[in-house]
DSSP file (Angstrom, degrees, kcal/mol; ACC not computed):
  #  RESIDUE AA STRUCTURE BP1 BP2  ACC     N-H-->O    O-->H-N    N-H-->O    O-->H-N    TCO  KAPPA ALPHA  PHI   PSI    X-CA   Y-CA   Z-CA
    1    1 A X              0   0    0      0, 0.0     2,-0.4     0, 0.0    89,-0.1   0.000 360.0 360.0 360.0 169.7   25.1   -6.3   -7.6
    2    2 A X        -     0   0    0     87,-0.2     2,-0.5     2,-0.0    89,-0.2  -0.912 360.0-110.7-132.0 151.1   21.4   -6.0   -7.3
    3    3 A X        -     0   0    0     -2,-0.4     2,-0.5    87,-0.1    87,-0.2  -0.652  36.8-153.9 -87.1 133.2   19.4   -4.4   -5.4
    4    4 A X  E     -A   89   0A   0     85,-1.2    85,-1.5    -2,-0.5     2,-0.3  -0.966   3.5-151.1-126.5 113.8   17.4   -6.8   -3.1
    5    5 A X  E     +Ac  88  53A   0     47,-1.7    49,-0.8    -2,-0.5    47,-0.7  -0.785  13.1 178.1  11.0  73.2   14.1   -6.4   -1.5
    6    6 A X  E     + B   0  50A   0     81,-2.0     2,-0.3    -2,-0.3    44,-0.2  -0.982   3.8 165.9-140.7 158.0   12.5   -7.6    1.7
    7    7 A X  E     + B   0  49A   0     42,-2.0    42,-4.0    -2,-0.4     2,-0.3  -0.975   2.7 154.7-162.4 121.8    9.5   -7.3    3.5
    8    8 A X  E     -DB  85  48A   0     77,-0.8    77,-1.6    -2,-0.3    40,-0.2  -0.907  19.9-137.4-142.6-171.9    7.3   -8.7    6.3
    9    9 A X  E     -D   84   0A   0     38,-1.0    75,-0.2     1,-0.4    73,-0.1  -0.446  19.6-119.7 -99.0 162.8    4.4   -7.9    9.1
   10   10 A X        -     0   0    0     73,-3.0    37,-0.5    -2,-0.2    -1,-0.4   0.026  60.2 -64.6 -79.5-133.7    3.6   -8.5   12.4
   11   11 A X        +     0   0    0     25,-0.1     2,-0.3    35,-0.1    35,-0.2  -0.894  56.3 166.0-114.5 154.7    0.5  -10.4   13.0
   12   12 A X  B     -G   45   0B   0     33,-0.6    33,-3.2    -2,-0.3     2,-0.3  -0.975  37.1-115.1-148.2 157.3   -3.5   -9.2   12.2
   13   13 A X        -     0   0    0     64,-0.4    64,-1.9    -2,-0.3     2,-0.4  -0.656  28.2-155.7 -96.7 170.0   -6.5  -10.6   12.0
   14   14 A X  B     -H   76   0C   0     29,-0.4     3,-0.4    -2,-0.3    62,-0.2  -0.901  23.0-122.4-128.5 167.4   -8.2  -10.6    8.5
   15   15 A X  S    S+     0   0    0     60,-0.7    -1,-0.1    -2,-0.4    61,-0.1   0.796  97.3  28.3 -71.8 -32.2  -11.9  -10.7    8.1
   16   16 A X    >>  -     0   0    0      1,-0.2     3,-3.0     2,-0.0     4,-0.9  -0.438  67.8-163.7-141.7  57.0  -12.2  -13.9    5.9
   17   17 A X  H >> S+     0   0    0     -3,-0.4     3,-6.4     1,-0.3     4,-2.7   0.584  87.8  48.9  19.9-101.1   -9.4  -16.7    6.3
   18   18 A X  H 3> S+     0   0    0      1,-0.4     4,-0.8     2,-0.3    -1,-0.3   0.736 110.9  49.2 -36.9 -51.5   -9.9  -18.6    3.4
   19   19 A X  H <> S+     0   0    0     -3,-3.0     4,-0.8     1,-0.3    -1,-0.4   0.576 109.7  50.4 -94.2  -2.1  -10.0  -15.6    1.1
   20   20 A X  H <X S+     0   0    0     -3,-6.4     4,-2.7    -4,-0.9    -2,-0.3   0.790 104.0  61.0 -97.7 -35.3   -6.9  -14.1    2.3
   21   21 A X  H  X S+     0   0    0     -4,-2.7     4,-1.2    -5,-0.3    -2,-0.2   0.671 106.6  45.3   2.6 -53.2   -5.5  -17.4    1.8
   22   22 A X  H >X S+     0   0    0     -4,-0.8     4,-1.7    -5,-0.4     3,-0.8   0.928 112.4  50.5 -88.9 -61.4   -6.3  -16.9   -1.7
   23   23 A X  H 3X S+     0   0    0     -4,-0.8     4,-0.7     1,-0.3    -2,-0.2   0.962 113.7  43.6 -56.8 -66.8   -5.0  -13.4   -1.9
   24   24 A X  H 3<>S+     0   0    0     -4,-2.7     5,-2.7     1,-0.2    -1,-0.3   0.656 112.8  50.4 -51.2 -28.3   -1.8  -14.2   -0.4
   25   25 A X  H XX5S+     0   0    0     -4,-1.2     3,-3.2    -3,-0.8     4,-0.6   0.993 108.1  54.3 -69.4 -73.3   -1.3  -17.5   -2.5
   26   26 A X  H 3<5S+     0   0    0     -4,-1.7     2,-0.4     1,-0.3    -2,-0.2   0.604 119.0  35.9 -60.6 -61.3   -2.2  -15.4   -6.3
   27   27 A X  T 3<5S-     0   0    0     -4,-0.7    -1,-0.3     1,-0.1    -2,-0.2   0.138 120.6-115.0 -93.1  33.2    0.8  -12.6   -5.5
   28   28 A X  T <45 +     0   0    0     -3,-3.2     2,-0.5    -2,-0.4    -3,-0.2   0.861  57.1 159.8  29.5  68.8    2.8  -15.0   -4.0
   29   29 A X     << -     0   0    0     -5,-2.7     2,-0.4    -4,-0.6    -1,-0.2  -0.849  35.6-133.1 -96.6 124.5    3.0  -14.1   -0.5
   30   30 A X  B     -E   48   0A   0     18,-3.6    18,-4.6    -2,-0.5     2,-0.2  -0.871  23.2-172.0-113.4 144.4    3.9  -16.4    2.5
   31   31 A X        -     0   0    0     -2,-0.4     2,-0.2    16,-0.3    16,-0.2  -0.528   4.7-165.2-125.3 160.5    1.5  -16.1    5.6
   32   32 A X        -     0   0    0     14,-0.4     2,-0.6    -2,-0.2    14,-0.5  -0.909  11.1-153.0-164.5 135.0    2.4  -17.8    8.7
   33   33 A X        +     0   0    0     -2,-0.2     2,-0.2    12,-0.1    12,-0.2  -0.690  26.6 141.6-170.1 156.0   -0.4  -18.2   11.5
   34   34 A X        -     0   0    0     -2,-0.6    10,-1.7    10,-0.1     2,-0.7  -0.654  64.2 -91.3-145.6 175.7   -0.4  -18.5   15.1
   35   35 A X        +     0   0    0     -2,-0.2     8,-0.1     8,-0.2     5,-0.1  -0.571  67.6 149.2 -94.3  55.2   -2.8  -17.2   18.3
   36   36 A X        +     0   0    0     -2,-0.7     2,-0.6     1,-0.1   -25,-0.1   0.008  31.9 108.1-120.0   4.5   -0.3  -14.1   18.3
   37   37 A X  S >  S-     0   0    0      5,-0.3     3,-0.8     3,-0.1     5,-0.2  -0.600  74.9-120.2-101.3  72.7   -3.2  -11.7   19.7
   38   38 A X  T 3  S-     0   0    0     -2,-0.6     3,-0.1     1,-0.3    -2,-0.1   0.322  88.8  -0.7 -96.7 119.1   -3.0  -10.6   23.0
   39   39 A X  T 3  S+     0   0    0      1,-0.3    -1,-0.3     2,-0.0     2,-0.1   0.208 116.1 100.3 100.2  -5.1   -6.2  -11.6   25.5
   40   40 A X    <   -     0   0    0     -3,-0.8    -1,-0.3    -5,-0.1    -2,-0.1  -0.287  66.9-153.5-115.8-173.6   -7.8  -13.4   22.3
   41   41 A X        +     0   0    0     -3,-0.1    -1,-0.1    -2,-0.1    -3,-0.1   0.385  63.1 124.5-136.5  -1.7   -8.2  -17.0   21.0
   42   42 A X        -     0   0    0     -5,-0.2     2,-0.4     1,-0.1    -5,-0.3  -0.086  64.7-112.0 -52.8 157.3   -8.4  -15.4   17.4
   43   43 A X        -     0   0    0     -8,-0.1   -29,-0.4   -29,-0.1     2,-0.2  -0.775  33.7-159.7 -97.7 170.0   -6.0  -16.5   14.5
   44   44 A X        -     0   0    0    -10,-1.7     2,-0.3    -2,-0.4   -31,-0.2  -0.650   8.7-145.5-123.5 163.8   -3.7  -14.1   13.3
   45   45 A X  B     -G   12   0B   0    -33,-3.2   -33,-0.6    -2,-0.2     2,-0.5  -0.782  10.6-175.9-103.4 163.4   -1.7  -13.6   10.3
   46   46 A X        -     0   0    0    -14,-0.5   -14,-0.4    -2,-0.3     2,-0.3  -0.895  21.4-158.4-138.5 175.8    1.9  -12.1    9.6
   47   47 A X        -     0   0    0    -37,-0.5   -38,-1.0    -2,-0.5     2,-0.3  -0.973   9.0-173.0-153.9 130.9    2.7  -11.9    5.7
   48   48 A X  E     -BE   8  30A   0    -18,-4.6   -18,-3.6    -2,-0.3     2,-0.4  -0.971  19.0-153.9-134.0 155.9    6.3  -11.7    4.4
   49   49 A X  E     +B    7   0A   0    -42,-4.0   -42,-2.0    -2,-0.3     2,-0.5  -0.997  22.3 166.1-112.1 111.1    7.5  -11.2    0.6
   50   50 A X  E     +B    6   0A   0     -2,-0.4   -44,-0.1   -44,-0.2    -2,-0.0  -0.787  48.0 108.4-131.5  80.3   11.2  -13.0    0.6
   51   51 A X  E    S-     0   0A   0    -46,-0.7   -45,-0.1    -2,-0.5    -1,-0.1   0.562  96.0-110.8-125.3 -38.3   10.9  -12.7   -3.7
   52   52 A X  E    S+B    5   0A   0    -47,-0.7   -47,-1.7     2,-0.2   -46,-0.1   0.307 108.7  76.9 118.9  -5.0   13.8   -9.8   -3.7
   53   53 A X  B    S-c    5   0A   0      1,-0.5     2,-0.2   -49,-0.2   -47,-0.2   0.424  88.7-137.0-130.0  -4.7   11.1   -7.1   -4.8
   54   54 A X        +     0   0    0    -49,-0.8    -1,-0.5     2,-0.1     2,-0.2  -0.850  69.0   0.8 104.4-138.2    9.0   -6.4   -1.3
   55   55 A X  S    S-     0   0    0     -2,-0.2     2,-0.5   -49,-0.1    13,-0.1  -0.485  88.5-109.6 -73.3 135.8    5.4   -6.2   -1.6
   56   56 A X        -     0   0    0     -2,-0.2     3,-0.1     1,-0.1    -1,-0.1  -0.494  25.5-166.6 -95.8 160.4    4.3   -6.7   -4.7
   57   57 A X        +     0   0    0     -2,-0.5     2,-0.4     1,-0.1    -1,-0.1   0.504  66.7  36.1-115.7  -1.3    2.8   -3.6   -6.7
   58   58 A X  S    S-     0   0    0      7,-0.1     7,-0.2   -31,-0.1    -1,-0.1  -0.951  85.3 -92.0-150.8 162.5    1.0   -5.5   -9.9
   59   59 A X        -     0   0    0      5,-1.5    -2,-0.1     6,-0.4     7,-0.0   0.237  27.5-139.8 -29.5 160.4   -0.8   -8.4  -10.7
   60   60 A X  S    S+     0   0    0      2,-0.1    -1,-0.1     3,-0.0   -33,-0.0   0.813 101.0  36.9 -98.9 -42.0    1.2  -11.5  -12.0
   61   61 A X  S    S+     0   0    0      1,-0.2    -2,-0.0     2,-0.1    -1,-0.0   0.803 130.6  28.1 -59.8 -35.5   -1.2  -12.4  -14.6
   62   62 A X  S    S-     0   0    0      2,-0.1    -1,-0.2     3,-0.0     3,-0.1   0.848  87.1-142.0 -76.9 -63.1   -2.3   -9.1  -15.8
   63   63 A X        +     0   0    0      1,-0.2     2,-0.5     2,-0.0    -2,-0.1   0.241  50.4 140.6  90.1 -30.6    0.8   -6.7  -15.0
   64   64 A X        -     0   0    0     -6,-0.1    -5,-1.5     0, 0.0    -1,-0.2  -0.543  54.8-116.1 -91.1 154.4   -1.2   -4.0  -14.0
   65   65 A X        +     0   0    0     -2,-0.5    -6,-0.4    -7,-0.2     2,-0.2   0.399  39.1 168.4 -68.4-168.7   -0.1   -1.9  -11.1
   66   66 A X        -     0   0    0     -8,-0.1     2,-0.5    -9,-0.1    -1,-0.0  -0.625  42.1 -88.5 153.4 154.7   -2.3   -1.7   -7.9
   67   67 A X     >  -     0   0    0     -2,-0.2     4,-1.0     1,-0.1     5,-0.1  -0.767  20.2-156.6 -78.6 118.7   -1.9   -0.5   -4.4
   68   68 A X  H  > S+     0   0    0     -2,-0.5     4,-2.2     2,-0.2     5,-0.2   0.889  89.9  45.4 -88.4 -55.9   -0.5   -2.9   -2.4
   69   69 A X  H  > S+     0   0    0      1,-0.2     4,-0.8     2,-0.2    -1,-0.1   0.704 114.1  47.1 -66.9 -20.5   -2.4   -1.0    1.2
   70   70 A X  H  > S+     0   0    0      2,-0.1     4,-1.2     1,-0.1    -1,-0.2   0.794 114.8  47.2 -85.2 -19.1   -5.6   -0.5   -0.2
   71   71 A X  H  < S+     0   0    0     -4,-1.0     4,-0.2     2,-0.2    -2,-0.2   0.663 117.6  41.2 -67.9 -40.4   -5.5   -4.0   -1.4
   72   72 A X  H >X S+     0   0    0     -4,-2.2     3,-1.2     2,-0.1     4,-0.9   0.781 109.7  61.4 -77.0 -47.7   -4.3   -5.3    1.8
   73   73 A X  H 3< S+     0   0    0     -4,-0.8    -2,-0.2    -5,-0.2    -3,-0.1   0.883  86.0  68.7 -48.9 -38.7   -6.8   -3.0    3.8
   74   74 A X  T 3< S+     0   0    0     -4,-1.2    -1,-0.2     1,-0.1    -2,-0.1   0.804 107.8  41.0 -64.6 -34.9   -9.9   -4.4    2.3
   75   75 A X  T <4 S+     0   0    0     -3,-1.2   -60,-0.7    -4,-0.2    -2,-0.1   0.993  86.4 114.6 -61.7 -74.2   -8.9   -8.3    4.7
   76   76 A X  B  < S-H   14   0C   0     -4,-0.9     2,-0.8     1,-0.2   -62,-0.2   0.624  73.2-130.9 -46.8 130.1   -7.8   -6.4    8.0
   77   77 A X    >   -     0   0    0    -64,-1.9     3,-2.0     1,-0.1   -64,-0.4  -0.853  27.4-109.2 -92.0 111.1  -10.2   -7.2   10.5
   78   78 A X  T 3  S+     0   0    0     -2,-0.8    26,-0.3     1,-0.3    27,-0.1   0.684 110.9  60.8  14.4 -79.6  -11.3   -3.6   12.2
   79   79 A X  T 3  S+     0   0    0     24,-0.1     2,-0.3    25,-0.1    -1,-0.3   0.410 100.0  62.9 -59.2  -3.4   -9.5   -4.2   15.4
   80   80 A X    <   -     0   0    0     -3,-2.0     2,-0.5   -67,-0.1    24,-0.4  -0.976  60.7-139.1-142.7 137.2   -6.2   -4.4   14.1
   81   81 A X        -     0   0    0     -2,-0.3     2,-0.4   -70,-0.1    22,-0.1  -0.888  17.1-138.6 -94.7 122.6   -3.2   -2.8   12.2
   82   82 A X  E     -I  102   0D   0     20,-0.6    20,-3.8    -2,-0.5     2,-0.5  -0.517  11.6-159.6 -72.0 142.6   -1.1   -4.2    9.9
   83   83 A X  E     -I  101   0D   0     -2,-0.4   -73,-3.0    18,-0.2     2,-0.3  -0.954  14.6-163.3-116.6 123.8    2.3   -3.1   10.7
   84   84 A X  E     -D    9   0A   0     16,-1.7   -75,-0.2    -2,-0.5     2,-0.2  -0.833   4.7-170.3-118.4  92.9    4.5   -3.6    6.9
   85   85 A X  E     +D    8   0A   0    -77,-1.6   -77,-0.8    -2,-0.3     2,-0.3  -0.494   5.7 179.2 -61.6 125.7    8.5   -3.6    7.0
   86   86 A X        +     0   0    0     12,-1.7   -78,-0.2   -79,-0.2     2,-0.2  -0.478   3.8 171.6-118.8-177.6   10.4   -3.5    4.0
   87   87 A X        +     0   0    0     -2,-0.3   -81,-2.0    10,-0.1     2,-0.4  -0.659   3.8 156.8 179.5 131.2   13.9   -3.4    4.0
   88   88 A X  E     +AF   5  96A   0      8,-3.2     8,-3.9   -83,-0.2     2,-0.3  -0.947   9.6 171.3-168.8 161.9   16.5   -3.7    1.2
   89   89 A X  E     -AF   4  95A   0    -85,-1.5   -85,-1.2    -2,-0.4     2,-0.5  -0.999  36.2-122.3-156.4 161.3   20.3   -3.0   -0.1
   90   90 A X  E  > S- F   0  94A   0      4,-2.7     4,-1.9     2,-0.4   -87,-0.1  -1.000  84.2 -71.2-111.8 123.1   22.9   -3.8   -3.0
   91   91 A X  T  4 S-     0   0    0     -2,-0.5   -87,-0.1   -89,-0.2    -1,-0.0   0.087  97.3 -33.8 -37.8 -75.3   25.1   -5.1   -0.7
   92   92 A X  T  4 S+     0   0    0     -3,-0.1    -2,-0.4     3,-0.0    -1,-0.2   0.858 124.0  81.4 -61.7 -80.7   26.6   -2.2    1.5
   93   93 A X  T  4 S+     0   0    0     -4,-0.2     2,-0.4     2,-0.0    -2,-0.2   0.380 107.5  11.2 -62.2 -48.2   26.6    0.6   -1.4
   94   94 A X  E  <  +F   90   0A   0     -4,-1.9    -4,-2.7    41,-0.0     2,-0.4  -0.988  65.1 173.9-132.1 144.8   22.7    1.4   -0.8
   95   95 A X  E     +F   89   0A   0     38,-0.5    40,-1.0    -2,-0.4     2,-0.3  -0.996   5.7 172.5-149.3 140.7   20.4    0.4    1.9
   96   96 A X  E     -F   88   0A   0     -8,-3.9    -8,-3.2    -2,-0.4     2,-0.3  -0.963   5.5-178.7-134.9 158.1   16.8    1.6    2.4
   97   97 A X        -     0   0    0     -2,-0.3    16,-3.5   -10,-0.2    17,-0.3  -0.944   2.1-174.4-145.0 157.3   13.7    0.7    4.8
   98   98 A X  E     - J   0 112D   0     -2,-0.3   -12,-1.7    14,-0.3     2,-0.3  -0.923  10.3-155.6-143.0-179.0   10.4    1.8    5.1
   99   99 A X  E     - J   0 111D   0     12,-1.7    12,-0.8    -2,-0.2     2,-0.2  -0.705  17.3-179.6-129.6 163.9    7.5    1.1    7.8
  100  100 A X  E     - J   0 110D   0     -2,-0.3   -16,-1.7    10,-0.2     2,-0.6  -0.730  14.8-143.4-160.9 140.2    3.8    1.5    6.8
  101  101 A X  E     -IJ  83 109D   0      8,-2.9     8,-1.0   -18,-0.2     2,-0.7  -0.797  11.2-156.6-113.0 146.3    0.5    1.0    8.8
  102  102 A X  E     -IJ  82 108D   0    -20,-3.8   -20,-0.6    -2,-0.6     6,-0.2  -0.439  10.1-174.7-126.4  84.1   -2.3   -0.2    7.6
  103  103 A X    >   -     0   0    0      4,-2.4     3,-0.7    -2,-0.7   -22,-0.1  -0.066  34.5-119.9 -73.7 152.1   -6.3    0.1    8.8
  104  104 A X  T 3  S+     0   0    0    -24,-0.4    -1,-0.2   -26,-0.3   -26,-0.2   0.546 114.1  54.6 -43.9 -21.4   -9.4   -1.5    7.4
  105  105 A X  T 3  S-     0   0    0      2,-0.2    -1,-0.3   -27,-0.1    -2,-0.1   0.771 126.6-102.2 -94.0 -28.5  -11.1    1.7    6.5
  106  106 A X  S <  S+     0   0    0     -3,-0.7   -33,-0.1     1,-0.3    -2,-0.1   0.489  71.2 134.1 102.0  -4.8   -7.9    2.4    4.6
  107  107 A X        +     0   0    0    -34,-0.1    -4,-2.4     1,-0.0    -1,-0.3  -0.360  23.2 173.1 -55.5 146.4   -5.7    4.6    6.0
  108  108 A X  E     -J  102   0D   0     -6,-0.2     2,-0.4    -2,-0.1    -6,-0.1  -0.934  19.0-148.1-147.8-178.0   -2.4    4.2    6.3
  109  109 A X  E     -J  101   0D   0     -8,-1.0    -8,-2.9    -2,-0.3     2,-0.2  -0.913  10.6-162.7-155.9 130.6    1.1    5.8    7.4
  110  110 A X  E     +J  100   0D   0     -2,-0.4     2,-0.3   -10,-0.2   -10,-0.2  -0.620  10.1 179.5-119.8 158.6    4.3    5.4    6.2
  111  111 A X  E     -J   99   0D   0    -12,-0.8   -12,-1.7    -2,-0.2     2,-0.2  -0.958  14.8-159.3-154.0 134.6    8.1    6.3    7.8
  112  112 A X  E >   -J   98   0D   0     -2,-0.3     3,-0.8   -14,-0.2     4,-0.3  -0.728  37.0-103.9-118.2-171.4   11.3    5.5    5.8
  113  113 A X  G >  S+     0   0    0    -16,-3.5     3,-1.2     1,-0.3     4,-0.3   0.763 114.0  73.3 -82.3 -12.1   14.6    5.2    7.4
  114  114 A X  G >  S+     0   0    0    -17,-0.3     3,-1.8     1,-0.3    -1,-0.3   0.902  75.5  73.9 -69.6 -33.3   15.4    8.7    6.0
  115  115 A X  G X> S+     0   0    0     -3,-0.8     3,-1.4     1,-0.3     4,-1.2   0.688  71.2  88.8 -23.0 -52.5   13.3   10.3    8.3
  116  116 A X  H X> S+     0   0    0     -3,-1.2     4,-2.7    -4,-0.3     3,-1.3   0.846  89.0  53.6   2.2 -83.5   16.1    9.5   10.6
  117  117 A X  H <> S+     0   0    0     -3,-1.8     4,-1.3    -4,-0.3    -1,-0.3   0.741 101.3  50.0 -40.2 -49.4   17.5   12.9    9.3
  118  118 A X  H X> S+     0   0    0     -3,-1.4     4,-2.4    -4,-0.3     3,-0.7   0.935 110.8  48.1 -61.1 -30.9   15.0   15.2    9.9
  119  119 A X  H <X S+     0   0    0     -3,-1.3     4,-1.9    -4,-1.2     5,-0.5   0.941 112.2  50.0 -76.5 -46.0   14.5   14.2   13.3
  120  120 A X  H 3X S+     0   0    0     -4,-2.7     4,-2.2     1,-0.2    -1,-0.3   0.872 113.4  46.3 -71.0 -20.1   18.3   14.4   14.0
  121  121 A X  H <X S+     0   0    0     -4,-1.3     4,-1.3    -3,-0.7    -1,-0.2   0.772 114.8  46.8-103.8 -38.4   18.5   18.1   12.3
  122  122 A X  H  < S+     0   0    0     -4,-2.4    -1,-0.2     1,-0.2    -2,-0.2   0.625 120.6  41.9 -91.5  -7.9   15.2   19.1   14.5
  123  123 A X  H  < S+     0   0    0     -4,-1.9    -2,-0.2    -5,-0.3    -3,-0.2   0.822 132.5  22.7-100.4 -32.1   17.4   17.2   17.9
  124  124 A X  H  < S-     0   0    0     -4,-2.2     3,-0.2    -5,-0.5    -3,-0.2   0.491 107.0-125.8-121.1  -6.1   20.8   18.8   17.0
  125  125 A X     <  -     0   0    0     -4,-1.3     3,-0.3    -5,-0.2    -1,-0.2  -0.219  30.1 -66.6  90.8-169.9   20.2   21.8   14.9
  126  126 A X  S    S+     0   0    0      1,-0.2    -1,-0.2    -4,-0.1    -5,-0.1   0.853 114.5  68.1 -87.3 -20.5   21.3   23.1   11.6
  127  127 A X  S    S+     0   0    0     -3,-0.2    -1,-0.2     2,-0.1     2,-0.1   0.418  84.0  97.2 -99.6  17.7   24.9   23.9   11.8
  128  128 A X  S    S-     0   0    0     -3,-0.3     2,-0.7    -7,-0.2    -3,-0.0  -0.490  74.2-126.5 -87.5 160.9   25.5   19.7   12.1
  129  129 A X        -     0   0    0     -2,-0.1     2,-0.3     2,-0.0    -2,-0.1  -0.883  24.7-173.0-109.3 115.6   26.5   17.7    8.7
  130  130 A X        -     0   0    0     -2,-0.7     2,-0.4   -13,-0.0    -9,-0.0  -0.734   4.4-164.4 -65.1 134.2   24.5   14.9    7.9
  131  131 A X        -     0   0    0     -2,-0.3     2,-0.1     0, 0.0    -2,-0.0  -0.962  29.3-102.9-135.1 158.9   25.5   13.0    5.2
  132  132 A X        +     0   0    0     -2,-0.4     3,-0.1     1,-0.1   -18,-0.0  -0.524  42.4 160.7 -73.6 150.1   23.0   10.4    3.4
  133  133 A X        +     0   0    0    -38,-0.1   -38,-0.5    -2,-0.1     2,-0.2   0.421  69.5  65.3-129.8 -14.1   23.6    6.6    4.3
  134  134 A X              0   0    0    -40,-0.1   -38,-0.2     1,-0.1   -40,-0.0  -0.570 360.0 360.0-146.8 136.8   19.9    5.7    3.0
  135  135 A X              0   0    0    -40,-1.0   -39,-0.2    -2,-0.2    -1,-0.1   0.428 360.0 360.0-155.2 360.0   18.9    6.2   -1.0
């Protein structure tokens, strides 16, 4: 089996259409866009990767690596976070997700589904057994 990949947004606004348009086309990225902003008349984006690998992490022409959030950050219109979902498994035998959010200045913050654990060890104490389901 193989391990499969997938990964979408919610919706944001981005600063320049047309040139996010461009971005999304060169890593192959499908955008979707709709008036999805609450009180506004702006357009919005979501962005999903449905390739089997997520987001992607390097150029296609090139090959070389790059940051997928700072990369992303640089469209993001101020007002808005992108919120980025990943998800993936080889069929049952491993499953992972992770979350990340993503601002315009460039911060961001990530949570992956392991996290799950600490939170239950800090809710239920030490003497419980956890066992990993997540890899």
């Amino acid at each position: 089996m193989n391990y499969v990949l997938l990964a979408r947004s919610n919706y944001f606004r981005v600063r320049d259409p047309k040139r996010f348009e461009r971005w999304c086309s060169y890593f192959g990225i499908e955008y979707w866009t709709g008036k999805e902003i609450p009180d506004s008349e702006d357009l919005a984006y979501a962005i999903a990767a449905d390739n089997g690998e997520g987001w992607p992490s390097s150029h296609p022409e090139t090959g070389h690596e790059f940051n997928f959030d700072e990369e992303l950050a640089k469209h993001l219109d101020p007002r808005d976070i992108a919120l980025l979902y990943q998800v993936g498994n080889e069929g049952l035998r491993y499953i992972s997700g992770h979350a990340s959010a993503i601002h315009a200045d460039g911060r961001a913050v990530h949570v992956g589904l392991h996290t799950i654990q600490d939170l239950a060890r800090k809710e239920f104490g030490e003497d419980v057994v956890i066992t990993d389901a997540c890899y």
